[in-house]
FILO-107675 format. One line per 4 residues: number of its first residue (from 1); for each residue y, x, z of N, C-alpha, C. Coordinates in nm, 3 decimals, always signed. Atoms other than C-alpha are relative to their C-alpha. Example, Ala and Ser with C-alpha at 12.3 -4.5 7.8 and 13.67 -1.06 7.14 Angstrom:
REM residues 2
1 = -0.119,+0.089,+0.000,-0.450,+1.230,+0.780,+0.120,+0.090,+0.000  -0.119,-0.082,-0.006,-0.106,+1.367,+0.714,+0.109,-0.077,+0.073
This chain:
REM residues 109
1 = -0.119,+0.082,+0.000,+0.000,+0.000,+0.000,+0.126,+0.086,+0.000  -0.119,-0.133,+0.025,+0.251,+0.307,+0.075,-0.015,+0.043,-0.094  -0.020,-0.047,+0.089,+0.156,+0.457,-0.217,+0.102,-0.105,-0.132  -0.094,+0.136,+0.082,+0.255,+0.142,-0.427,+0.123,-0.021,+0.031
5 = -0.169,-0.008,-0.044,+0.587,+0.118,-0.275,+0.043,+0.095,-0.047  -0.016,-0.117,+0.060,+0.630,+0.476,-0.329,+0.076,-0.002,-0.161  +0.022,-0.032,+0.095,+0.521,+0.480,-0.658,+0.127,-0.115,-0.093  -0.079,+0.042,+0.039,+0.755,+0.158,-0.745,+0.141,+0.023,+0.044
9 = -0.147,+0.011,-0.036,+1.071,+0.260,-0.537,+0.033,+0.107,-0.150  -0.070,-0.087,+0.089,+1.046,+0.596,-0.811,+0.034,-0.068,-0.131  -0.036,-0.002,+0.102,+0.989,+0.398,-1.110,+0.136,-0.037,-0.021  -0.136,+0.097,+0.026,+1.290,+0.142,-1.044,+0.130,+0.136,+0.046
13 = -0.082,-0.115,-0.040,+1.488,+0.496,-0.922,+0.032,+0.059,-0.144  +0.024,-0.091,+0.104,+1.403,+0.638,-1.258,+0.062,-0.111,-0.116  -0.053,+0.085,+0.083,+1.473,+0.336,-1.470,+0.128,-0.042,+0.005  -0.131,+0.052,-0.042,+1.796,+0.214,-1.291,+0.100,+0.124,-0.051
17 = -0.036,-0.120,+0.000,+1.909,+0.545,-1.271,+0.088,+0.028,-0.139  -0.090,-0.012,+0.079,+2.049,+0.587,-1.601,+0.074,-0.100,-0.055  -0.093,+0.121,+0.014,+2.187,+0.266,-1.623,+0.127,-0.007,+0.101  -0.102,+0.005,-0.130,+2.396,+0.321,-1.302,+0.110,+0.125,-0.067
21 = -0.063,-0.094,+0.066,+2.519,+0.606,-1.508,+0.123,-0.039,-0.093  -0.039,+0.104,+0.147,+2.587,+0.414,-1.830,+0.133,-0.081,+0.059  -0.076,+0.092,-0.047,+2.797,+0.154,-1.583,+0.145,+0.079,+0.001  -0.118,-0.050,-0.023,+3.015,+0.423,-1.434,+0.078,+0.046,-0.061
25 = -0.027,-0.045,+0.117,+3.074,+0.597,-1.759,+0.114,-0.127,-0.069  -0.035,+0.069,+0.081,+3.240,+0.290,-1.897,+0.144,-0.049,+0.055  -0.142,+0.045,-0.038,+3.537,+0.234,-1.691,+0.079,+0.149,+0.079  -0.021,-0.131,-0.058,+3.638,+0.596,-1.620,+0.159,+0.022,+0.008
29 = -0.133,-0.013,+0.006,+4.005,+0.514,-1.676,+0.013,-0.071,+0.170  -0.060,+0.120,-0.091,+4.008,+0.272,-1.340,-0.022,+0.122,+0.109  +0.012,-0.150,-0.083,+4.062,+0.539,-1.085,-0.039,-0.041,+0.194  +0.030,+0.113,-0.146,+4.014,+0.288,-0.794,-0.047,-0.106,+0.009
33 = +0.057,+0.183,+0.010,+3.804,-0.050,-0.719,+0.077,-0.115,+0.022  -0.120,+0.080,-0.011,+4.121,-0.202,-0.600,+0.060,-0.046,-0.113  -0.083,+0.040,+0.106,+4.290,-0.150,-0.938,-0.117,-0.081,-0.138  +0.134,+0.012,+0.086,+3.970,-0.216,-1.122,+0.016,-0.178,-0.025
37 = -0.012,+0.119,-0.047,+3.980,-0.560,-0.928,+0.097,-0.110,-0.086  -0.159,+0.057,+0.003,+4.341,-0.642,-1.012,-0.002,-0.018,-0.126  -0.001,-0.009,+0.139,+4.306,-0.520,-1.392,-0.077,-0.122,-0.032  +0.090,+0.105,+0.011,+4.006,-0.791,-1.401,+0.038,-0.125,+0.003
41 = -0.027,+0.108,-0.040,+4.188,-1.053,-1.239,+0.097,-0.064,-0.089  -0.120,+0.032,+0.114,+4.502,-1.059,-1.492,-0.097,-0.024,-0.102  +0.160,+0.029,+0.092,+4.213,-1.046,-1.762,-0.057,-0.102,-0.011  +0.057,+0.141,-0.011,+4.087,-1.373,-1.642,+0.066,-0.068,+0.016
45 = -0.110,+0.077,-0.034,+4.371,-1.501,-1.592,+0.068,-0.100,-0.147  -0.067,+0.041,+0.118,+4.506,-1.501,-1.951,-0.106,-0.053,-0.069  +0.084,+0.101,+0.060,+4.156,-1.611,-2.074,-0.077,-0.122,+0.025  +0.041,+0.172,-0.009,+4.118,-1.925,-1.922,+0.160,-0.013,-0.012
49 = -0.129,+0.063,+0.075,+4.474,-1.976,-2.001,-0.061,-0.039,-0.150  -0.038,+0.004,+0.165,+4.391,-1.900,-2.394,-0.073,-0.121,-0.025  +0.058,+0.091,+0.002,+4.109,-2.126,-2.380,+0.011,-0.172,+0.068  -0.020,+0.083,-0.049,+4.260,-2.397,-2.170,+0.089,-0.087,-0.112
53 = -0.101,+0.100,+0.134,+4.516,-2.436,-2.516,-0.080,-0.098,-0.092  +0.058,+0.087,+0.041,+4.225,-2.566,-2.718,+0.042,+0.052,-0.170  -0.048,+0.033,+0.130,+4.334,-2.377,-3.020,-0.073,+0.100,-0.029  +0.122,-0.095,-0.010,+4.047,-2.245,-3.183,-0.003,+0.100,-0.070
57 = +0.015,-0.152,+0.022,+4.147,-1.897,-3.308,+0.004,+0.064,+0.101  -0.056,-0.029,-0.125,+4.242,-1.841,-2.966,-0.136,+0.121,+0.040  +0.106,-0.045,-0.026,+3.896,-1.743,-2.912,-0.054,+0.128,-0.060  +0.030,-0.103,+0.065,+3.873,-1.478,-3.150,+0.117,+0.085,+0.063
61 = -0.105,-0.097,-0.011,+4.155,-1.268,-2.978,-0.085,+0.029,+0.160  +0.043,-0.058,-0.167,+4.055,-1.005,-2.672,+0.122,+0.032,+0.070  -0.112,-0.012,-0.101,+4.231,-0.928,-2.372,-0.066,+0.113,+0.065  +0.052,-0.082,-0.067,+4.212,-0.605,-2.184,+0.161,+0.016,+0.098
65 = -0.155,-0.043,-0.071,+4.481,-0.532,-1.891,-0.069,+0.154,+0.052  -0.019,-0.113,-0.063,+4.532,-0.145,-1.754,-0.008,+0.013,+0.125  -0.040,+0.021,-0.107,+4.588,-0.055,-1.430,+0.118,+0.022,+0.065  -0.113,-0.006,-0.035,+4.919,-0.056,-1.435,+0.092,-0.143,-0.037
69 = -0.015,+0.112,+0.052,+4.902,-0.459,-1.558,+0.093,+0.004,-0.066  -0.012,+0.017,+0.195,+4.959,-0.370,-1.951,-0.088,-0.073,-0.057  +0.089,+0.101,+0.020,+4.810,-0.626,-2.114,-0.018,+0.048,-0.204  +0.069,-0.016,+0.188,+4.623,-0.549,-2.530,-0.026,-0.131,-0.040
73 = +0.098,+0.103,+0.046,+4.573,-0.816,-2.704,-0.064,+0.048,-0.133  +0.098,-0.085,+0.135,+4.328,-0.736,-3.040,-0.068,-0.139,-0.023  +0.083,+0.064,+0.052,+4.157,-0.925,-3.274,+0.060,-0.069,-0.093  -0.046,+0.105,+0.090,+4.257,-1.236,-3.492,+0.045,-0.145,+0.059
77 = -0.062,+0.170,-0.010,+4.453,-1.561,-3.515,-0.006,-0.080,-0.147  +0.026,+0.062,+0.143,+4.434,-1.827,-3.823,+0.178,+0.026,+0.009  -0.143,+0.033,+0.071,+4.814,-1.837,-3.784,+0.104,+0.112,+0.085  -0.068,-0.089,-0.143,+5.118,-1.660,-3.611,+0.062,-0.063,+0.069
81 = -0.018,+0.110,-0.093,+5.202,-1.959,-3.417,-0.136,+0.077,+0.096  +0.057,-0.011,-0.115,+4.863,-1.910,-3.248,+0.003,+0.165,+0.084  -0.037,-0.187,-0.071,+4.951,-1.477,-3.196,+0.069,-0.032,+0.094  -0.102,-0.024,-0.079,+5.243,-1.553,-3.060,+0.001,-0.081,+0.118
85 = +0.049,+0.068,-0.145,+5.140,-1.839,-2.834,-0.105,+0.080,+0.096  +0.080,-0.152,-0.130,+4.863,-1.544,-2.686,+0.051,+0.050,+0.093  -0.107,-0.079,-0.074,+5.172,-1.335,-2.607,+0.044,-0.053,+0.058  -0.058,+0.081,-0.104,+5.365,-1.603,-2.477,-0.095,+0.013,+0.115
89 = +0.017,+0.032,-0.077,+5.121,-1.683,-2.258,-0.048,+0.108,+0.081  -0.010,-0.120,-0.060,+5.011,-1.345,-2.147,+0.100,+0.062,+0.088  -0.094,-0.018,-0.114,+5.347,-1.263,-2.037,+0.051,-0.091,+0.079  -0.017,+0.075,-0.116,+5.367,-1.562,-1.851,-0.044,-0.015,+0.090
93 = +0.095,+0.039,-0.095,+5.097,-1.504,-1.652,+0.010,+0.125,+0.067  -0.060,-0.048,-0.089,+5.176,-1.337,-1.288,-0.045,+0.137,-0.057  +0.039,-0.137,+0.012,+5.124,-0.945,-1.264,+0.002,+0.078,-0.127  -0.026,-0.013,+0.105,+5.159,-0.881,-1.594,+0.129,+0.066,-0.029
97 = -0.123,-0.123,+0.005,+5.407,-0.589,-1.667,+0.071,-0.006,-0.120  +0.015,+0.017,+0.142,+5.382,-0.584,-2.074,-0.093,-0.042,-0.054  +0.114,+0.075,+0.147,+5.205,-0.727,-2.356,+0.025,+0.119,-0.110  -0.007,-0.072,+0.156,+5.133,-0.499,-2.683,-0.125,-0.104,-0.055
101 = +0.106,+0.075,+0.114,+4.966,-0.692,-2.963,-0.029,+0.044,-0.109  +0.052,-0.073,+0.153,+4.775,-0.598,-3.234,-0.118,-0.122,-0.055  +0.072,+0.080,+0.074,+4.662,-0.923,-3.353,+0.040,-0.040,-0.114  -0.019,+0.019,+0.123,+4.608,-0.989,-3.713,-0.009,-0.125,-0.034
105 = -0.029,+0.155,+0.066,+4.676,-1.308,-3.926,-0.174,-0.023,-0.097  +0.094,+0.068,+0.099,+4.351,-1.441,-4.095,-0.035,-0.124,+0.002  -0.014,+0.177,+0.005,+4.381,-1.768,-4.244,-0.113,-0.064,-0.043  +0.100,+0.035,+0.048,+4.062,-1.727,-4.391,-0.134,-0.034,+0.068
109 = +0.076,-0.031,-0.101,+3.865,-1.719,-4.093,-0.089,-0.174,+0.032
């Protein structure tokens, strides 16, 4: 029975293991869990806003905030009514420092 424990604490040690890696690797800009937090929270903030408009390019545009709550937006809109309603609402939403956008117009979408 100890051996079996053993033998499964290494595999899940061995398997996890470079996934715990993989995780930390991926946010190497967030220099603290506090700001990590905060960056996240603006982040969710503006995308249940975008989705609360109901306007369905909305959905095709990402959101990433910094940790200095700079807010990216990226991706696509069918129009620039719906870009600019993004931004609007991005910088309307608390903590939020700046907006840069780099969303493109496709009408064809």
């Amino acid at each position: 029975m100890k051996a079996t424990f053993a033998t499964t604490c290494v595999l899940f040690g061995t398997l996890l293991g470079p996934a715990a890696v993989v995780a930390q690797d991926s946010d190497t800009d967030r220099s603290h869990p506090t700001a990590f937090v905060k960056d996240s929270a603006i982040t969710m903030k503006i995308k249940a806003k975008l989705s609360a408009e109901h306007i369905t390019s909305l959905g095709r545009i990402h959101v990433d905030t910094d940790k200095d709550g700079v807010v990216w937006l990226t991706g696509s809109a069918r129009s620039q009514g719906a870009a600019d309603k993004a931004v609007s609402i991005a910088r309307e939403t608390e903590g939020v420092k700046a907006v840069h956008s780099e969303i493109k117009i496709k009408k064809d979408d």
